[in-house]
N, C-alpha and C positions, 0 to 999 in steps of 0.2 A: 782464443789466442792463436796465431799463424805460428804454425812448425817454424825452426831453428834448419834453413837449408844444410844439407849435409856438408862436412866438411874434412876432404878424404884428400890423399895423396895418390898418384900416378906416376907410373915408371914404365916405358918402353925401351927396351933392348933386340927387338925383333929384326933390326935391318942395318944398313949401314948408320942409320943415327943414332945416339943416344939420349934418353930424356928423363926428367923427372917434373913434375907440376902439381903444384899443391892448388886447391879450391876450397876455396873461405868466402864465405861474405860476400859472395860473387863476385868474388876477384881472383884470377889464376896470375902465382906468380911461378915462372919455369926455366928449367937451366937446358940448352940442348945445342948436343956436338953432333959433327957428322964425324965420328972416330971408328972404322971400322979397328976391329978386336982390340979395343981397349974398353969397352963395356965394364969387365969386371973391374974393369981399375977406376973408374968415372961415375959408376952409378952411387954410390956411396958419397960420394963428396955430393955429388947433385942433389941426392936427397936433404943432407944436412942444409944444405945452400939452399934450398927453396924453401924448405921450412924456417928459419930464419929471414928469411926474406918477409913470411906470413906472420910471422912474431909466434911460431906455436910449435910444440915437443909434440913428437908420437900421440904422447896419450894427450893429447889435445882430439885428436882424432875421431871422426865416424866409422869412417875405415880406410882399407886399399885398394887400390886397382893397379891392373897391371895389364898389357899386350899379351893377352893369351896365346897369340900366334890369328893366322901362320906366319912364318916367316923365319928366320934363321932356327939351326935348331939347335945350336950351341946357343944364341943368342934370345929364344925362348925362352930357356931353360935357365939361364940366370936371372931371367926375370920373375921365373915362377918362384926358384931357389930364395930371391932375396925378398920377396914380397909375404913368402912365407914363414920366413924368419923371424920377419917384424912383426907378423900378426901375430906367430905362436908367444912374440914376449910381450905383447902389448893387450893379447885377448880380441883386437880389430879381426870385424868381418872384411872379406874380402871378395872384391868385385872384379872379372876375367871381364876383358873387351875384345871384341875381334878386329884384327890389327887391321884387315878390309874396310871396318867399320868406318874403323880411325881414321885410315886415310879419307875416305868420304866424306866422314865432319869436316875433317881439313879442307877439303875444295869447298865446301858449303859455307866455311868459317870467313873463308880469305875472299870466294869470289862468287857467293851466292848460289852455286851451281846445288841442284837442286833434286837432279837426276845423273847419276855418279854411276859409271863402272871401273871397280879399281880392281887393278892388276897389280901383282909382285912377282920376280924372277924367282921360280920355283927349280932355277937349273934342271937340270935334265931334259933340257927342252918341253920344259912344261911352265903352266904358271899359274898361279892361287887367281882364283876368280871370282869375285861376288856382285850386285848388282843392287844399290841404292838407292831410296827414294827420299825426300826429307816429309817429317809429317808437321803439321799446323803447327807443334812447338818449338819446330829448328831441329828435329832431332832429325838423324840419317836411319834410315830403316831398313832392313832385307827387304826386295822383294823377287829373290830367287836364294837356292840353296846353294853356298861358298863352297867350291870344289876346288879341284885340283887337275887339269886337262892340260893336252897340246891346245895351241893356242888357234889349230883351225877347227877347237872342237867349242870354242867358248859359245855362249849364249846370251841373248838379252833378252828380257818382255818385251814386246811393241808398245809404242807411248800412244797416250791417246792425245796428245800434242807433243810439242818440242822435241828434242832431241838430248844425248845422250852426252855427257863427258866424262871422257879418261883422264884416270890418275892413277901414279905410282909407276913406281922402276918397270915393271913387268911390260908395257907401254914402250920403254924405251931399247929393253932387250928385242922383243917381238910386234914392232907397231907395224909393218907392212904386213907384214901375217894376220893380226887382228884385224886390221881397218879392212885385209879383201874379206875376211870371216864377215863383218858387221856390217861392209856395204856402207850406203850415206847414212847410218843411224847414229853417227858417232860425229859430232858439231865440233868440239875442243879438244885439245889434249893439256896434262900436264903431267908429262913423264918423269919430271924430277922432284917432283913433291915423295917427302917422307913421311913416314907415321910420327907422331910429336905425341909428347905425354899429355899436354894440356887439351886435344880432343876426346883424348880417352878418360882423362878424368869428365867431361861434361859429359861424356854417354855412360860414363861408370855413376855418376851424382842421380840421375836420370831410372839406373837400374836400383840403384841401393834404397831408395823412395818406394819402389816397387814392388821389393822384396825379395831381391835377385841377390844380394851377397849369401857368402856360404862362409864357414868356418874354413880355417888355413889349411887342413888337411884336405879339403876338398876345393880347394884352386887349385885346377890341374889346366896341362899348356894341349892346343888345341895343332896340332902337326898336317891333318886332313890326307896323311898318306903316312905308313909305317918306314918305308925305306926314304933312308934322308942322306944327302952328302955332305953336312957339315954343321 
């Protein structure tokens, strides 16, 4: 008999947007604002609202997921705050997605792009960097380690074909900086794509099959630098 695909909820609070997406039956239904600081006011209804949407209560659930970062760190941390809330009353494990990630699936979701470097505005003149590949199943994968650098310090692998697309804000703060760092390795851009609940739930469905959720007390928010402005 074929496993019962997991069926978990998603919540990103990490950037200027807001989200929530629930994934049932291979169907994502999702709520998402661009509202910057009204997160705490917005996540809560979204959630009710997308569950309802999927016709199922909490404890309908596999588990959670949430935007572990990086990315805001007020706006992290409400998302670790509420995601752990729900677990600690519903007993739900809980699945961290890296918000780099997310943005990735997102270009791979909308435009097939398949080899992804996404960037976020890390202020400070600096910016979150990670470097993704998708594997045989659709999924977007590391294949370098998500730091935190000026942006004439970024990196990529060399392809052994094609070329490279940007996404996310960090693109739109520092793309002439990037693009002389990168040279012609960089084919696209899409600087105004946000992180959305409904990719992080499919990379979170993906991890939880795995073996990758952990208990609430141990979904912790991923920052990739101690000093933060906000």
């Amino acid at each position: 008999m074929t496993a019962r695909a997991p069926r978990l909820l998603a919540i990103d609070t990490s950037g200027e947007a807001c989200s929530a997406a629930v994934l049932a039956d291979g169907i994502i239904y999702q709520e998402f604002a661009v509202a910057p600081r009204r997160h705490g006011e917005l996540i809560l209804t979204m959630m009710d609202a997308v569950l309802e949407s999927a016709g199922l209560a909490l404890a309908d659930l596999d588990a959670l997921a949430f935007g572990r970062g990086p990315g805001s760190f007020t706006g992290v941390r409400i998302a670790t705050a509420v995601v752990q809330g729900a677990a600690f009353g519903t007993g739900c494990p809980v699945v961290g997605v890296s918000t780099l990630a997310a943005l990735a699936q997102g270009a791979l979701r909308r435009g097939g792009q398949r080899q992804v470097l996404a960037a976020l505005d890390a202020r400070m003149d600096e910016v979150y960097w990670g470097c993704f590949q998708a594997d045989a199943g659709g999924l977007m994968r590391p294949c370098c380690a998500e730091r935190v650098c000026a942006p004439e310090a970024v990196e990529a692998p060399e392809l052994a074909n094609g070329q490279w697309h940007g996404v996310g804000p960090g693109w739109s703060a520092y793309e002439s900086r990037l693009m002389a760092q990168l040279g012609d390795g960089v084919a696209s851009l899409e600087p105004g794509a946000q992180c959305e609940a409904r990719d992080i739930a499919t990379l979170a469905a993906s991890a939880y099959v795995a073996g990758e959720a952990v208990a609430a007390e141990f979904a912790l928010p991923v920052y990739l630098r101690d000093r933060v402005t906000r």
